[in-house]
N, C-alpha and C positions, 0 to 999 in steps of 0.2 A: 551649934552645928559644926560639927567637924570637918573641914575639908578634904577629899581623897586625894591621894597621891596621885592616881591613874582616873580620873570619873570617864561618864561613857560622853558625856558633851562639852565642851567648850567652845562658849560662842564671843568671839571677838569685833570690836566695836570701834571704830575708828571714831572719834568725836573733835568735831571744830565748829567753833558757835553755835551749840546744840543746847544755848543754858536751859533756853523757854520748853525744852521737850525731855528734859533731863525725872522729873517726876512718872513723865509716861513710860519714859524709857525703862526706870526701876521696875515697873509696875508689869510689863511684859518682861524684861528678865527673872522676877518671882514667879512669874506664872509659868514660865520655862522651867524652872527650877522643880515645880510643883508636879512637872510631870513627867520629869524625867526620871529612869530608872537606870541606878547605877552610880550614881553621882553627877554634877552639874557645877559648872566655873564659867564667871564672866571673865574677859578679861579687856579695858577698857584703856582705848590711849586716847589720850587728849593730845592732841595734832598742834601745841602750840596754840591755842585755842584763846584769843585777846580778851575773850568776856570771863563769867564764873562758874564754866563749866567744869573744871576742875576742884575749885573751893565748895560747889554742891555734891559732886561724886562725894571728895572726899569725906564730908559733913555727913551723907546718906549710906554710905556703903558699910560701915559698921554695924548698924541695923539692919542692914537689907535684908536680911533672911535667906541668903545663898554668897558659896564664899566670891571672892574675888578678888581680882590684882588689878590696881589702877596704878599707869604708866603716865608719865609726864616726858613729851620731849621736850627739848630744848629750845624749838622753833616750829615753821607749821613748815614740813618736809613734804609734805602732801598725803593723797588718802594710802594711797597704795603701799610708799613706806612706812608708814603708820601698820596699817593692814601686818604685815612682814614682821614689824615687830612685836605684833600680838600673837602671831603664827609661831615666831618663837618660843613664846613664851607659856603658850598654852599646851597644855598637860592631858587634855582630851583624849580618846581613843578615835571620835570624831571631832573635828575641830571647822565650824563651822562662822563666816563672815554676816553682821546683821549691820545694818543703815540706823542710825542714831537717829535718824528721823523718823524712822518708822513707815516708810513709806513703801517698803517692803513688811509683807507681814511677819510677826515674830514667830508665828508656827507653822513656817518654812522651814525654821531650823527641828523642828520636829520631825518632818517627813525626810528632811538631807539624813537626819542619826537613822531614820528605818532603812534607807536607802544603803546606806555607806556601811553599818553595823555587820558586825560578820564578817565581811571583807565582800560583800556582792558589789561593790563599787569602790573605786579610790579616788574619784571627782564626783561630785553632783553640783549641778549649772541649775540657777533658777531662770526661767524663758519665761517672759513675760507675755500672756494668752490677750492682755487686755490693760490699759491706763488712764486713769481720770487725771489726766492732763490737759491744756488746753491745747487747740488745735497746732497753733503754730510750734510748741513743744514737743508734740508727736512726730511734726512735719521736718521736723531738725533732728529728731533722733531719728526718725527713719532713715535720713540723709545720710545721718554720720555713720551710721551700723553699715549701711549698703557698700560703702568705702572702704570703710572697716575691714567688711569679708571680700571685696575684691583685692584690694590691694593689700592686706596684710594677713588676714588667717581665713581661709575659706569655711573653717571647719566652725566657726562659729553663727551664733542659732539668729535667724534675721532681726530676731529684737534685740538683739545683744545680750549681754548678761551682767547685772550691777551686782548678784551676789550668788555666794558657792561656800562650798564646804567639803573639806580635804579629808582623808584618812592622817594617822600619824606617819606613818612611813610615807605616804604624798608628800606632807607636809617636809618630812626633813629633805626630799628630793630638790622640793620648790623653793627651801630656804638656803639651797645650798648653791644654788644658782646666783651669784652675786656683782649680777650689771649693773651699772647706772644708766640712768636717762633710759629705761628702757620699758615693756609693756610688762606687767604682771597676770594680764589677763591672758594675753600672746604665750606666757609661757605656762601655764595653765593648760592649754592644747598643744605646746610643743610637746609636752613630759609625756604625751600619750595618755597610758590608763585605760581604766572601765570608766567609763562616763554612767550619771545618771542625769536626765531632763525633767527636770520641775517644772509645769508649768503654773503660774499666779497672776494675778493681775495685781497689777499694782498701785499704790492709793496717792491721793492728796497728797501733798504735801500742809499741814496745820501749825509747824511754828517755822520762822525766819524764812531764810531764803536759801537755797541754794550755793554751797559754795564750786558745784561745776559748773567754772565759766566760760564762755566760748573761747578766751584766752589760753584757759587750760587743757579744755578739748582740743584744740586747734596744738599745742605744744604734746599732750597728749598720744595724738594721733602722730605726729610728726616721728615719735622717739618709736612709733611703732613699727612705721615704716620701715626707718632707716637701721632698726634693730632684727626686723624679721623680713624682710623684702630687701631687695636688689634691683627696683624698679627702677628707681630713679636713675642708676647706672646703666640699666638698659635702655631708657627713655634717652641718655644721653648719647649713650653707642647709635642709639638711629639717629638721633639728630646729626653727630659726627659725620654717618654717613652721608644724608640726604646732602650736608654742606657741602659734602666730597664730590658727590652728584653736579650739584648745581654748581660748585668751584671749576669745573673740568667740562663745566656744558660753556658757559662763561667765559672759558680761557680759548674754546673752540670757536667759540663766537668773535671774540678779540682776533684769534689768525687771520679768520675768515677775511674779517673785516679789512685787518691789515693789509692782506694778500692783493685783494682786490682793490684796494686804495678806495674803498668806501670812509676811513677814519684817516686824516691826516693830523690831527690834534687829539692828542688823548681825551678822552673822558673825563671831566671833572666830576659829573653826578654816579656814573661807574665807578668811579676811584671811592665817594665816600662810601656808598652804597655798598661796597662791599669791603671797605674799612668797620664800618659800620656791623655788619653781617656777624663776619669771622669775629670781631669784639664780643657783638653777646655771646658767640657760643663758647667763646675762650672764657668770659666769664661765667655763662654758666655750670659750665665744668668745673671750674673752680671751686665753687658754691657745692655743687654734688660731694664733689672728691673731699672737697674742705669739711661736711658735713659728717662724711664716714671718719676721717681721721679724728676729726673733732672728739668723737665717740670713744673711736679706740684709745685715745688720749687720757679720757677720762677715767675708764676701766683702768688703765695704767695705773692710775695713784694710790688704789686699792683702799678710795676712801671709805665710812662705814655710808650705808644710806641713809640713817636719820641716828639721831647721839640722846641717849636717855638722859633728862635731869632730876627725875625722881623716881623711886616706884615703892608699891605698897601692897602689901598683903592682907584683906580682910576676911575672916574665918565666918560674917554675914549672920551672928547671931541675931534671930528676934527680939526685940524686948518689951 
C-alpha cells in the first residue's frame, strides 16, 4: 500500500504507557483505514513513554496494513504538545485527534472526516452525551469543566471535550500559534471557525491507568487561566480596593479615637493586624503579577514545545 501525499484522514494519537492497549489500538486504526475513502494516515507520538510502547509500534507498524509515521520525543512533554506535533506533521485534508486508550471511540474520527470534509466545518469538538465512569470521576470532571467555562472559555460544551479534529488550514492556524505553558484546547475556541458538536458517550477505560492527574489538571487549568483570563488581576484590583476601603475606615477610626482621648497608648493588636493585613495582600499581588511575568518570560525564549528523538515513516503493507 502506497501512501498518499494529500489522504482525506489523518488521525493523530498521542501515546504514554499505552503498551497493554497498543494491539487494540492497531486493530481500530486498520479498521479506520478500511473505510476511509480517499486515503488514511496514522500518525503516532510516543510522549516519552517509560514502558514498550514505542518498541511495539515500531515492531507492528510495518505490517499494519495502513501507512504511518511514528514520532519519538525525547521526554514526556505532555499530551497536548505531543498532540501539536502530530498536527504538524500530518498530511490529512482532515486531521483528526484519537485517545490511545480508546476510550473515546475510534469512529468518531469517521463522523469529524463527514463533518469537516468539503470545508462545511474547520473544528469538530466531540461532547460527551454520556460516561461509564465511576461516580466520583464524573463528579470531578463535572467540577473541573464548570470552572473551565467560567473562568476561562465560556464557549466550551459542559462536558468538556478530550477529542477534535481540525481542517488543514485550521490546523496550520493552530500550529502557528506558538505559547508555552498555555491551553490548546482554549485556543481551539479562540481561532473561532465553523464548529461542528459530536456528541458520544464515552467508555471504560480496560488497560492501565490514566496518566491525567489531578496534579496535572490542577497545572493544567492553571496555564489556562492565566493564559486566557485576566481574573486573577481583576480578583486582585478588588481586593486592592476593598484593603483601600477598610485602610481609610481604620485610619478614621484611629482620629476618632485619638481626638477624643479614647486611645492614649497605641494599639498593639491594631498595629499587627494590620501589619498582618497589608502583607498578604502585598504578597498576594506579587504571586498574581509574578505569575503573568512568569509566562511572558517564557514565551520570551522562543523555546520549541516538545524536541523530536526519532521519527519513522511506515508505507503499512500487509503481509
Amino acid at each position: 500500500m502506497q501512501p498518499l501525499l494529500t489522504p482525506a484522514l489523518s488521525v493523530v494519537v498521542p501515546v504514554y504507557r499505552n503498551a497493554g492497549s497498543i494491539a487494540a489500538l492497531l486493530d481500530a486504526l486498520r479498521g479506520l483505514a478500511r473505510e476511509v475513502e480517499g486515503g488514511f494516515e496514522a500518525v503516532l507520538v510516543v510522549d516519552g513513554s517509560p514502558d514498550d510502547s514505542h518498541a511495539l509500534l515500531r515492531d507492528a507498524l510495518p505490517s499494519a496494513g495502513f501507512p504511518a509515521q511514528l514520532v519519538e520525543l525525547t521526554r514526556n512533554f505532555g499530551a497536548f504538545p505531543a498532540i501539536r506535533v502530530g498536527l504538524e506533521r500530518a498530511r490529512g485534508q482532515v486531521i483528526a485527534v484519537m485517545a490511545a486508550d480508546l476510550q473515546e471511540p475510534p469512529e468518531l474520527a469517521l463522523r469529524f472526516l463527514a463533518a469537516l470534509r468539503d470545508g462545511r466545518a474547520d473544528v469538530g469538538f466531540g461532547v460527551r452525551d454520556g460516561r461509564d465512569d465511576p461516580f466520583v470521576g464524573r463528579l470531578l470532571s463535572t467540577l473541573f469543566w464548570s470552572l473551565y467555562r467560567r473562568l476561562v472559555m465560556p464557549d466550551i460544551p459542559r462536558g468538556g471535550v478530550d477529542i477534535f479534529a481540525v481542517s488543514a488550514d485550521f490546523r496550520d492556524r493552530l500550529v502557528a500559534m506558538r505559547e508555552s505553558n498555555t491551553s490548546l484546547l482554549a485556543q481551539l475556541f479562540w481561532l473561532g471557525g465553523r464548529r461542528a458538536f459530536l456528541p458520544y458517550p464515552r467508555r471504560r477505560r480496560t488497560h492501565g491507568r490514566s496518566a491525567w492527574t489531578l496534579g496535572k489538571k490542577l497545572k493544567y487549568f492553571s496555564d489556562s487561566v492565566f493564559a486566557f483570563s485576566d481574573l486573577p488581576v481583576r480578583i486582585l484590583f478588588a481586593t486592592g480596593a476593598l484593603a483601600l476601603v477598610v485602610a481609610v475606615a481604620l485610619a478614621l477610626v484611629v482620629v476618632v479615637a485619638k481626638v477624643s482621648g479614647w486611645v492614649t497608648v497605641p494599639g498593639y493588636a491594631a498595629t499587627v493586624f494590620t501589619i498582618l493585613f497589608f502583607g498578604a495582600i502585598n504578597t498576594l499581588g506579587l504571586g498574581v503579577v509574578g505569575s503573568y511575568a512568569w509566562r511572558a518570560f517564557e514565551n520570551t525564549k522562543a523555546r520549541p514545545l516538545a524536541l523530536v528523538h526519532s521519527e519513522q515513516t511506515f508505507e503499512g503493507d500487509a503481509t
